[in-house]
N, C-alpha and C positions, 0 to 999 in steps of 0.2 A: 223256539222255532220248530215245528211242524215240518217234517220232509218224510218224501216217498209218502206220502199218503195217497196218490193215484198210479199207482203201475201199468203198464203195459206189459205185457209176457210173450214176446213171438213164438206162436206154438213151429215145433218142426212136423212138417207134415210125411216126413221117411220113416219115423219109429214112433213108436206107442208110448216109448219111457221120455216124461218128459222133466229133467232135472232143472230147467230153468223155472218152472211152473213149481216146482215142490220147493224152489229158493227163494222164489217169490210168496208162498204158503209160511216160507218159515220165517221173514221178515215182518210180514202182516200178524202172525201170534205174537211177536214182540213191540211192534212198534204199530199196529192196526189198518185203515185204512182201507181202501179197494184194490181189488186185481179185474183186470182185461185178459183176456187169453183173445190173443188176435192174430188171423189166418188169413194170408191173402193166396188166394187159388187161382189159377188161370191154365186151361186147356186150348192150347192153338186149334186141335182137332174138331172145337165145338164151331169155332169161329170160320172154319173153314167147309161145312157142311152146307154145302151150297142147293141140296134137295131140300133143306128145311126151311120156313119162313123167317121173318128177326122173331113173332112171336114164338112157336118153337124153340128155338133158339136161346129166346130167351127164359122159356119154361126149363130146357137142358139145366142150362147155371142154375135157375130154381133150385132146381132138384141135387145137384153136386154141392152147393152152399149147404142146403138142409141136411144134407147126407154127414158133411162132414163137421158141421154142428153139433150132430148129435156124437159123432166120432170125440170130438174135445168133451161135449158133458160127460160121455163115458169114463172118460179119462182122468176129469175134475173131480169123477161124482162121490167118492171119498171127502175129499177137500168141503164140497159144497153140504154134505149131509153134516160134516161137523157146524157148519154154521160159517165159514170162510164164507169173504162177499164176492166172488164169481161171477163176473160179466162176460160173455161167450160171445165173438163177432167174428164171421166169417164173410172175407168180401173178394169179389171178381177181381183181379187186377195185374196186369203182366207184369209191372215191376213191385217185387213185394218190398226192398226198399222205400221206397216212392208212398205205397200203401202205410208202410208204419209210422213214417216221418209226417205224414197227413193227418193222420189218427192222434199223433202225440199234439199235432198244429193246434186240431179239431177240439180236443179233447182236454187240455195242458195239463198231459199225462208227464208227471216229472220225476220218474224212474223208466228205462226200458231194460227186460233182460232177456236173454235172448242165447240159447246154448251153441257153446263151441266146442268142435270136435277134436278129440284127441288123437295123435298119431301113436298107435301103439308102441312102437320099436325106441321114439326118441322121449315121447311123453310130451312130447310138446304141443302146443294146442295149435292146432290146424284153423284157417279163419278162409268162409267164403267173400263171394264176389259181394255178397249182400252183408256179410257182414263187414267188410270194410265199409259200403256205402255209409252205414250205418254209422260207422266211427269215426268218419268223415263231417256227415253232414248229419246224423240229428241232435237238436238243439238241444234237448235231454243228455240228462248221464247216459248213458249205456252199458250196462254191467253184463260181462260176456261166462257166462254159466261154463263153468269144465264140467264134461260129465263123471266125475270122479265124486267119491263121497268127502266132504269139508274135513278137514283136516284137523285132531282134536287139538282145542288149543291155539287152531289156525289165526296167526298174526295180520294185521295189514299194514300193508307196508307203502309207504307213500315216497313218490319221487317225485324229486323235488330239484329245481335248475338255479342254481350256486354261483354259474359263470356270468348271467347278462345283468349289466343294471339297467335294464329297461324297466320301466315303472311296470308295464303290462307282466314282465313277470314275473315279478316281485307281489302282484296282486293275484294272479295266479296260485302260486306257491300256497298263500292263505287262504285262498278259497278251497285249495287242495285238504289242506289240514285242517281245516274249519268244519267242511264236510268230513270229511272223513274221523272226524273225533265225534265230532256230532253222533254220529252213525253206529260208530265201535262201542258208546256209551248207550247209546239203548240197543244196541244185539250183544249180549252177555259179555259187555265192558272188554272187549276185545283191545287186545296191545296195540298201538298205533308205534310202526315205527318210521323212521324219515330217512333216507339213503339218496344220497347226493354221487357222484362221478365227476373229478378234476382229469383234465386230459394228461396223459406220458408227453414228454418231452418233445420238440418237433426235430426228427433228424437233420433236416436241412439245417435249421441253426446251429445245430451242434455242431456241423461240418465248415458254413459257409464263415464261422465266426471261431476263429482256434483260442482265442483269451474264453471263450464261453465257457460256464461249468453246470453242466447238467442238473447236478444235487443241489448248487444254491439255486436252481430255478424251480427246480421243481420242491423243493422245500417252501419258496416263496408260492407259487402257486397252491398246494396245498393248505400254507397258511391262512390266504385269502380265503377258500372254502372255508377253514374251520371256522375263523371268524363266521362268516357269513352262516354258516350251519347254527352254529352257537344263538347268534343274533333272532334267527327264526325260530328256535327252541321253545327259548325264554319268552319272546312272545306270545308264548301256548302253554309255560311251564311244563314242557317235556321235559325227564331226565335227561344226562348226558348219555346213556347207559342205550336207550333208543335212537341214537342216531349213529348215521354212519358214513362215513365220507373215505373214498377209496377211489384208487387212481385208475386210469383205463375206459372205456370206449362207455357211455352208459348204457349201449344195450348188451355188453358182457358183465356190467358190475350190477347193475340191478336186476335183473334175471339170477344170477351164481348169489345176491345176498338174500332174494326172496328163497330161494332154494336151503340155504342156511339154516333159516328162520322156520323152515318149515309155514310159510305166509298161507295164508286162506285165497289173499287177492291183495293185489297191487293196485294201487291208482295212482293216475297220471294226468296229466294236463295234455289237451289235444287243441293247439294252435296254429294257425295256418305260416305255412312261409313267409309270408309277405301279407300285405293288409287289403292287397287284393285276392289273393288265392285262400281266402279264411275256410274255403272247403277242404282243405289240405290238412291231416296230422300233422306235418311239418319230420322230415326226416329221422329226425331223435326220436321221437315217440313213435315211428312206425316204426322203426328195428328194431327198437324195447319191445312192442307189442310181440315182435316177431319169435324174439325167442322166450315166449314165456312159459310157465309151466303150471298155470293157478291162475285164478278165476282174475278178470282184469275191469277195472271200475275207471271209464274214461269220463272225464269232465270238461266242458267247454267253459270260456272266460264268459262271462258276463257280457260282452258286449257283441257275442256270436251269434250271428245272422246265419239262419240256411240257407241253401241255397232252392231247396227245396220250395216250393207253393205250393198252400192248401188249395184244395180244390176239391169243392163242396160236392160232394156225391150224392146218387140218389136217393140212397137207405138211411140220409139223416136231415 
């Protein structure tokens, strides 16, 4: 099986260093394929220059597309002189969302990455309005670039949901570790590990019910996970040794074991609430995302629809 063999790379148009573009450089020397470096631009101020004709007008864009085309070759032009396959696309569009999610439609570009900024003080990764859209609704993985240098030895670390027997996440889960072994085996056989989260005790029953005993419930609970952890292992012949199952909220126990591990990046499953809101993370996985501290590899089910429409543009 042949994956990420067509990337997309959303370049950021605020800084010159672009780490998502040299992460997509460094997957392509191991495992090959092509790169996109794509920019969606848009100035209200062009659109709103009412002395100028639509042709003017539309010479302006001309001219800011070409300008900052050559701004990415500049940029690539390392990359491209070694022989990397560099596709360079810069296009007019007010929502650069909307623009990438089209492009991946257009294109069935099936990796996107795309950097996210770090807050200096906590380390944690800051995520804009675009890049949630992103992790929302494109139908591609989405792998969210830190700009920090990869961590030597950096693990990945896969979360995984323990508690539902719903078929969908149960299929989930494998497609989780499927990719992601897949992945770790051709980028320099990287550790794949699996960290599950069982909830603490619910105070209300502890209260509402006085024969209750907190430790056999939550010893029974527990147990369930491990089984369940165990059962998903084996199916992939994981050691025991790489998994982990620990009690508490999962966006405090997977965030604090990637941390541990010292992880490269996490991945997760992004499922909607309900089976109509499928543009939705679905609460779990947006607090996960929220407190992370390392690059984050988001996957949709298989059966995920964007919500997004292609909408065939002029330049193709």
């Amino acid at each position: 099986m042949s994956r990420y063999q067509n990337i997309l790379v959303a370049i950021d148009a605020q800084q010159d260093d672009q780490p998502a573009l040299r992460r997509a450089v460094y997957l392509n020397q191991r495992i090959g394929g092509k790169i996109k470096a794509f920019l969606p631009i848009y100035d209200f101020s062009y659109e709103m220059t009412t002395l100028l004709s639509p042709d003017e007008r539309s010479n302006m864009r001309k001219g800011v597309i070409s300008q900052r085309t050559e701004w990415i070759r500049q940029q690539a032009h390392a990359y491209i002189e070694a022989g990397v396959d560099i596709e360079i696309k810069v296009v007019w569009h007010n929502r650069p969302y909307e623009a990438i999610i089209q492009e991946v439609l257009a294109h069935q570009h099936d990796l996107v990455l795309k950097m996210a900024h770090q807050h200096d003080r906590l380390e944690a990764v800051i995520f804009t309005p675009t890049d949630w859209h992103l992790l929302r609704k494109c139908p591609s993985p989405v792998w969210m670039v830190k700009d920090q240098p990869w961590p030597e030895g950096g693990k990945a670390v896969v979360a995984v949901n323990l508690a539902s027997e719903e078929p969908h996440h149960d299929e989930l889960n494998q497609k989780l570790i499927r990719e992601t072994a897949l992945l770790a085996d051709m980028v320099n056989h990287t550790e794949v590990h699996l960290v599950g989260a069982y909830p603490i005790t619910p105070i209300n029953i502890a209260i509402e019910l006085p024969d209750f005993d907190p430790s056999v419930y939550n010893d029974a609970i527990r147990g369930q996970h491990l089984v369940a952890m165990k059962a998903l292992r084996q199916k992939f012949s994981i050691g025991e040794e790489f998994t982990h199952v620990a009690k508490g909220l999962p966006e405090e126990v997977i965030p604090d074991i990637a941390l541990q591990l010292e992880a490269g990046i996490v991945v997760l499953g992004t499922i909607g609430r309900t089976g109509l809101s499928a543009a939705f993370l679905g609460n779990t996985a947006e607090q996960v995302i929220d407190h992370l501290r390392c690059d984050l590899l988001a996957i949709k089910p298989d059966d995920f629809k964007s919500p997004i429409d292609y909408e065939e543009d002029e330049d193709d």
